[in-house]
NURO-111410 format. One record per residue (C-alpha): residue number from 1; residue in three letters; x, y, z. Coordinates in Angstrom, 3 decimals. Each point is the difference from the previous one (the first is absolute). Layout:
<rs>
n,res,c1,c2,c3
NUM,Ala,X,Y,Z $
...
</rs>
This chain:
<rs>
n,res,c1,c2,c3
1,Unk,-37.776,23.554,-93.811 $
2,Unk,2.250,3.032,2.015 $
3,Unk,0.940,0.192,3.359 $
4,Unk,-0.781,2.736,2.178 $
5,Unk,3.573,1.184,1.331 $
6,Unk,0.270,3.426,1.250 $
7,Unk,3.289,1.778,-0.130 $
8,Unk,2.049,-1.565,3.048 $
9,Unk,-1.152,-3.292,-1.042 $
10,Unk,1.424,0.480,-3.252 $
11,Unk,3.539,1.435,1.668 $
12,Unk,0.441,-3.063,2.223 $
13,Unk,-0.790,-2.484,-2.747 $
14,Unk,2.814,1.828,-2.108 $
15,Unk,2.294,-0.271,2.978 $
16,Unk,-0.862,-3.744,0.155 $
17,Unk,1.206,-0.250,-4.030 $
18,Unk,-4.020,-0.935,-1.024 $
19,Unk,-0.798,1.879,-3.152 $
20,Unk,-4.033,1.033,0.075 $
21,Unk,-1.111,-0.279,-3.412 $
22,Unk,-3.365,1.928,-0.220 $
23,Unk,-1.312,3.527,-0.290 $
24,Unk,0.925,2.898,2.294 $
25,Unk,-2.004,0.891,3.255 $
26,Unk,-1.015,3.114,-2.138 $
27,Unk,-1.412,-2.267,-2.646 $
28,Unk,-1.941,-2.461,2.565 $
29,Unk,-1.571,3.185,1.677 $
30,Unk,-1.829,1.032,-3.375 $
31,Unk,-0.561,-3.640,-0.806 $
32,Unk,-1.737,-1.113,3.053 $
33,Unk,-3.771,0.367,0.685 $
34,Unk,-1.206,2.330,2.265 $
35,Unk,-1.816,-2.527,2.237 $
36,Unk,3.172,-1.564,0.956 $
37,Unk,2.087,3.130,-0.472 $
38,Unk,-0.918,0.651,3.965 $
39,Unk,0.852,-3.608,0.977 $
40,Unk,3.259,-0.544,-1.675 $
41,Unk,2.006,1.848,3.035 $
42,Unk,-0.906,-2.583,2.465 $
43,Unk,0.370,-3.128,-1.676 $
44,Unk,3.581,1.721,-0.247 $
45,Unk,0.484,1.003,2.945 $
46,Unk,0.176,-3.626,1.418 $
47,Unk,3.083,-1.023,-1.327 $
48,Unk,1.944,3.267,1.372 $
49,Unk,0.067,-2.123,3.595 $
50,Unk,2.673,-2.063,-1.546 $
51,Unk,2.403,-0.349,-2.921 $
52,Unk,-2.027,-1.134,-3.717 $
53,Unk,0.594,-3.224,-1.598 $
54,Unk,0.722,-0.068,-3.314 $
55,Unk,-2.973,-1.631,-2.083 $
56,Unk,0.096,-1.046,-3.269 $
57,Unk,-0.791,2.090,-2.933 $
58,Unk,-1.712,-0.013,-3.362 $
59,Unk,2.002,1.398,-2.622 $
60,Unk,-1.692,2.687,-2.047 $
61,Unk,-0.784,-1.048,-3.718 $
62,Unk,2.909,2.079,-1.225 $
63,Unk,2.709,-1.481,2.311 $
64,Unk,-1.784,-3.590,-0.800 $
65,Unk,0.979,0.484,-3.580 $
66,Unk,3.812,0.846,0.709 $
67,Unk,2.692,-3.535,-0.479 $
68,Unk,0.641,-1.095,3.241 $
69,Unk,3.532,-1.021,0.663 $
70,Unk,1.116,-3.531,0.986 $
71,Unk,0.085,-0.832,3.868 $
72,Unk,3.762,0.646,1.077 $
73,Unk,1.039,-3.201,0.697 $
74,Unk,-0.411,-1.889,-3.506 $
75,Unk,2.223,1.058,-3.216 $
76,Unk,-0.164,-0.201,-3.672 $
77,Unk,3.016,-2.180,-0.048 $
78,Unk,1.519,-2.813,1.860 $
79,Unk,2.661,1.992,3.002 $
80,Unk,3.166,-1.828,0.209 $
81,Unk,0.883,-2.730,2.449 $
82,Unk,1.966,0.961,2.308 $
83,Unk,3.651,-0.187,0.067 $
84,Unk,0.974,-3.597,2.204 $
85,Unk,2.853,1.513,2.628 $
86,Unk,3.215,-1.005,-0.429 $
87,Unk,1.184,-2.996,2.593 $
88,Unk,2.035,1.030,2.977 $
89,Unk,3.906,-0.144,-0.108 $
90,Unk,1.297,-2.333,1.281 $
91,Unk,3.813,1.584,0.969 $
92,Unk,3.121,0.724,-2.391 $
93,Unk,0.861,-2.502,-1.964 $
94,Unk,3.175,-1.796,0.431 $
95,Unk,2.977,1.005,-2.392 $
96,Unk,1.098,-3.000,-2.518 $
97,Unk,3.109,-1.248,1.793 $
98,Unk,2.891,-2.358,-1.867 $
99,Unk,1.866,-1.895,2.583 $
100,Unk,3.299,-0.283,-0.646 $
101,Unk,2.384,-3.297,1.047 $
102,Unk,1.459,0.344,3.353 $
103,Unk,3.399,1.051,0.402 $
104,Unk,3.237,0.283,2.440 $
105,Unk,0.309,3.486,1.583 $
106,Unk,3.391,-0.745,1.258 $
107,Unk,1.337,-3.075,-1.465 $
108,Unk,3.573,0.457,0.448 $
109,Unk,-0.286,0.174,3.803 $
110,Unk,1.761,-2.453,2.170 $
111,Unk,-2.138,-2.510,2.108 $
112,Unk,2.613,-0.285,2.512 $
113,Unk,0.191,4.087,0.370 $
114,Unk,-3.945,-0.361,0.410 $
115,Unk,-1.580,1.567,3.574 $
116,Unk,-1.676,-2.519,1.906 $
117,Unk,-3.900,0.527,0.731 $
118,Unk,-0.627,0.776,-4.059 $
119,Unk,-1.520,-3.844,-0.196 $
120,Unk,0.552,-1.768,-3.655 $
121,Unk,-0.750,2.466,-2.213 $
122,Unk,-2.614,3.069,-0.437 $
123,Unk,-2.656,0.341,-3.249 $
124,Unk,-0.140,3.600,-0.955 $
125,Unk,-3.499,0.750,-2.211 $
126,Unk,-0.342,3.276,-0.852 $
127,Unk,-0.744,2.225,-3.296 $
128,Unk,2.848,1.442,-1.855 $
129,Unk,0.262,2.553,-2.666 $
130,Unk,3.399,-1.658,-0.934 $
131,Unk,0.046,-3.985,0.300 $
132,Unk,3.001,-0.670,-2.341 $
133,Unk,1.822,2.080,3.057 $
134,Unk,-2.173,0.232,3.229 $
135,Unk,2.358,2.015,1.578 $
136,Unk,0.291,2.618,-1.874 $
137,Unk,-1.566,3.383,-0.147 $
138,Unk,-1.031,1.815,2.888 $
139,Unk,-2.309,-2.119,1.160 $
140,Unk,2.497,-3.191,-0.415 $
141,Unk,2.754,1.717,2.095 $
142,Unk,-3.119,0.673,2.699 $
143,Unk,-0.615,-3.886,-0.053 $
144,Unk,3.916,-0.999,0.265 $
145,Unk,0.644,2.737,2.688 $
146,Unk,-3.366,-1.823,1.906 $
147,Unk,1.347,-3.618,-0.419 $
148,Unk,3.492,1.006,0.995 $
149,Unk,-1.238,1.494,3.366 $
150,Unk,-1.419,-3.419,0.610 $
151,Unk,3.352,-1.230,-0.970 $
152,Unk,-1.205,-1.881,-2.794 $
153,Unk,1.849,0.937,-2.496 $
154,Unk,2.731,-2.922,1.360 $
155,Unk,-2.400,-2.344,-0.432 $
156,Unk,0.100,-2.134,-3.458 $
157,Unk,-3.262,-1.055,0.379 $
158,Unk,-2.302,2.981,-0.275 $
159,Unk,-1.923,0.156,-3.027 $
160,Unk,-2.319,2.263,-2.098 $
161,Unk,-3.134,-0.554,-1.893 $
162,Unk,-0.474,3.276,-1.920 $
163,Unk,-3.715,0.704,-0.971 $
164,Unk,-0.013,2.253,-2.876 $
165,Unk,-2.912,2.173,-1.755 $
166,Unk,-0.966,-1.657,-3.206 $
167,Unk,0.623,2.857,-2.927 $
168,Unk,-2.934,-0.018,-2.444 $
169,Unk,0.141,-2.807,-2.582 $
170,Unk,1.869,-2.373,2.568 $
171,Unk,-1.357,-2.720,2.341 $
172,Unk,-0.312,-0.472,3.413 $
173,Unk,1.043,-3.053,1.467 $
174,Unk,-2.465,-2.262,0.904 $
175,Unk,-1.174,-1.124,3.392 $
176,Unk,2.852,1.792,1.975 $
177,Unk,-0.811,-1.102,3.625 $
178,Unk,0.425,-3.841,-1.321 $
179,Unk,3.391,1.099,-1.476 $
180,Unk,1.096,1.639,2.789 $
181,Unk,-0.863,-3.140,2.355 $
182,Unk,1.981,-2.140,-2.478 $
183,Unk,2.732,2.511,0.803 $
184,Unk,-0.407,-0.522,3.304 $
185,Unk,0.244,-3.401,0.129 $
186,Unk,2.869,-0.552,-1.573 $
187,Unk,2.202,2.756,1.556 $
188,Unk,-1.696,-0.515,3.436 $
189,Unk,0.734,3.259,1.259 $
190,Unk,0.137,0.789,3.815 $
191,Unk,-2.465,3.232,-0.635 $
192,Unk,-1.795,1.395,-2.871 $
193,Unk,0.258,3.983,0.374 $
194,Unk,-2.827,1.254,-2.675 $
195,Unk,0.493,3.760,-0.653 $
196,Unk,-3.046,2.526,-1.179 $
197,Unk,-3.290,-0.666,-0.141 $
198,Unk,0.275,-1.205,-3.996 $
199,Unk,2.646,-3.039,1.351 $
200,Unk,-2.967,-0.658,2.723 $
201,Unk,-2.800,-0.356,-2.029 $
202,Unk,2.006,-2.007,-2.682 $
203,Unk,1.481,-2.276,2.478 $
204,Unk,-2.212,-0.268,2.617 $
205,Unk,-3.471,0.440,-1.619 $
206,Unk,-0.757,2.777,2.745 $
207,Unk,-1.734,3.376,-1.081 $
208,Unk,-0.133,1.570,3.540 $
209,Unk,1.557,3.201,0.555 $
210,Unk,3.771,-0.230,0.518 $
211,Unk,-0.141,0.720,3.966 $
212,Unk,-1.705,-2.027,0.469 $
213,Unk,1.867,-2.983,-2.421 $
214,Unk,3.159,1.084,2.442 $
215,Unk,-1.591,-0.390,3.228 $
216,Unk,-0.895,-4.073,-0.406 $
217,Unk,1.898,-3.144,-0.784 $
218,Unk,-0.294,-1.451,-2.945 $
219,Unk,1.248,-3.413,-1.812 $
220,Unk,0.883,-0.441,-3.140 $
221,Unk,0.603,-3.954,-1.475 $
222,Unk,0.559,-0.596,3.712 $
223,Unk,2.532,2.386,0.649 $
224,Unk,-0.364,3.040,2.344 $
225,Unk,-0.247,3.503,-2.156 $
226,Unk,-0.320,3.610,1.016 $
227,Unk,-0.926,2.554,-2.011 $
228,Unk,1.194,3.720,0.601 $
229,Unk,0.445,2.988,-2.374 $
230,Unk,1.707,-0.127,-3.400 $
231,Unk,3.034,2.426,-0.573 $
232,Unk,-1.587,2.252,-2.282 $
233,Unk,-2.769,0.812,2.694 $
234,Unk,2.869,0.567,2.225 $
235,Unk,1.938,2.219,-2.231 $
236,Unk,-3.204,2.353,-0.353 $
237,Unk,-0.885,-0.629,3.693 $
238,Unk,2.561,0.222,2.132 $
239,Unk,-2.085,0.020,3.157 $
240,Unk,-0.655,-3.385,-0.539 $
241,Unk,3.506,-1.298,0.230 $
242,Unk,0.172,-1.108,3.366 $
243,Unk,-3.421,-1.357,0.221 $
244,Unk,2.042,-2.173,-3.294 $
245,Unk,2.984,-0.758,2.381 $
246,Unk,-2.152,-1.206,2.914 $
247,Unk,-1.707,-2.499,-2.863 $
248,Unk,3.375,-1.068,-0.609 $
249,Unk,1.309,-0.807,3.407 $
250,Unk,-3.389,-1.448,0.753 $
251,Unk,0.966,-2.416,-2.701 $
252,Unk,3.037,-0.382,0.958 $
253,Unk,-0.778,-1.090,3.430 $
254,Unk,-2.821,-2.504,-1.314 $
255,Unk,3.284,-1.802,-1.849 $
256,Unk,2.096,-0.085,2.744 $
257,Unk,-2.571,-1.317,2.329 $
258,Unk,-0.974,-2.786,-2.283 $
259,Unk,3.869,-0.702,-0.009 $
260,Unk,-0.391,-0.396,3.642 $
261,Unk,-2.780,-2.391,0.308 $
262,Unk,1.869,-2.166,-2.593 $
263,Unk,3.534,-0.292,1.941 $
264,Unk,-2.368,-0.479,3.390 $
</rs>
């Protein structure tokens, strides 16, 4: 069986991607009877009033004998699964922190020389690169120079509890905001000032950015806290000192107005 495609036919099927298998319009003309020779032309002509459909085709016996490949969408072997994505993260990690025991700032200072509105002591938490001397380095001096402007440093009763990086092959402590609320209730500190974002989330279990850590209250083991900036922020930011200061006196002013309620 052929089809009888004339030439334009033929073009628009090959624009459409539909390969004619059968013999050339040359090859139908000296094929075809003479009785319908005369007919063929309008049994064409019908189909010129709008585009041809393809219809299916008979292969010839010689393409009939040719392998025919394997549909496209099966394989000769098994295709991978694919590869499970990997979960979301979740945030940085928190650094291993030791905690060491807390310790006098300023214990030589006088009680009797000591400023009235500083209540009955202050709890310092904060990380240090240097716990055996917490004031030391540039980033000690930083911390002294801060508690002296709050006149602290004539104050015996102003502690630290240095957090410290764990170096690899050492522990971290254990449980750290329990410790630290142990601390707390047995110096029973005034105010807890927690410097740096590390101090907050060790102390205070809080993961929020540090902006926003400064801008709300916060208790720990009962006792009012504020958290502000750590010196070595401040010594690579010094924009951000005075927003430190104001943290400060805002602490300051939260001990001397619980002072006030107490004597009224």
């Amino acid at each position: 069986m052929s089809l009888h495609l004339d030439a334009r036919q033929r073009a628009m099927l090959q624009e459409m991607g539909v390969t004619v298998w059968g013999p050339s319009p040359a090859q139908e003309a000296i094929a075809q009877p003479p009785a319908t020779a005369s007919a063929a032309p309008a049994a064409v002509a019908a189909p010129a009033m709008a585009p041809p459909r393809a219809q299916p085709q008979t292969p010839s016996p010689a393409l009939a004998e040719r392998p025919q490949a394997p549909p496209a969408h099966t394989t000769s072997r098994s295709e991978p699964p694919a590869p499970t994505p990997a979960p979301a993260s979740t945030g940085a990690a928190a650094p291993a922190l030791r905690l060491h025991p807390s310790q006098a700032l300023y214990p030589t200072a006088d009680p009797a020389q000591t400023p009235a509105g500083l209540g009955r002591g202050w709890l310092i938490v904060a990380e240090s690169l240097t716990p055996a001397e917490p004031l030391g380095g540039d980033a000690g001096r930083l911390l002294d120079n801060m508690l002296r402007a709050m006149q602290l440093h004539r104050h015996p009763r102003v502690f630290l509890a240095a957090l410290e990086r764990s170096a690899p092959g050492t522990e971290a402590s254990a449980d750290i905001p329990a410790t630290l609320a142990d601390t707390v209730a047995h110096l029973q500190p005034a105010m807890v000032l927690v410097l740096g974002h590390v101090a907050a989330r060790a102390a205070l279990g809080r993961t929020e950015p540090l902006g926003r850590l400064r801008a709300g209250p916060h208790v720990l083991a009962g006792c009012p806290a504020v958290v502000t900036y750590d010196p070595a922020f401040l010594l690579r930011s010094q924009d951000n000192k005075a927003a430190a200061w104001a943290d400060l006196c805002r602490a300051l002013a939260m001990v001397r107005s619980a002072e006030a309620e107490a004597e009224g």
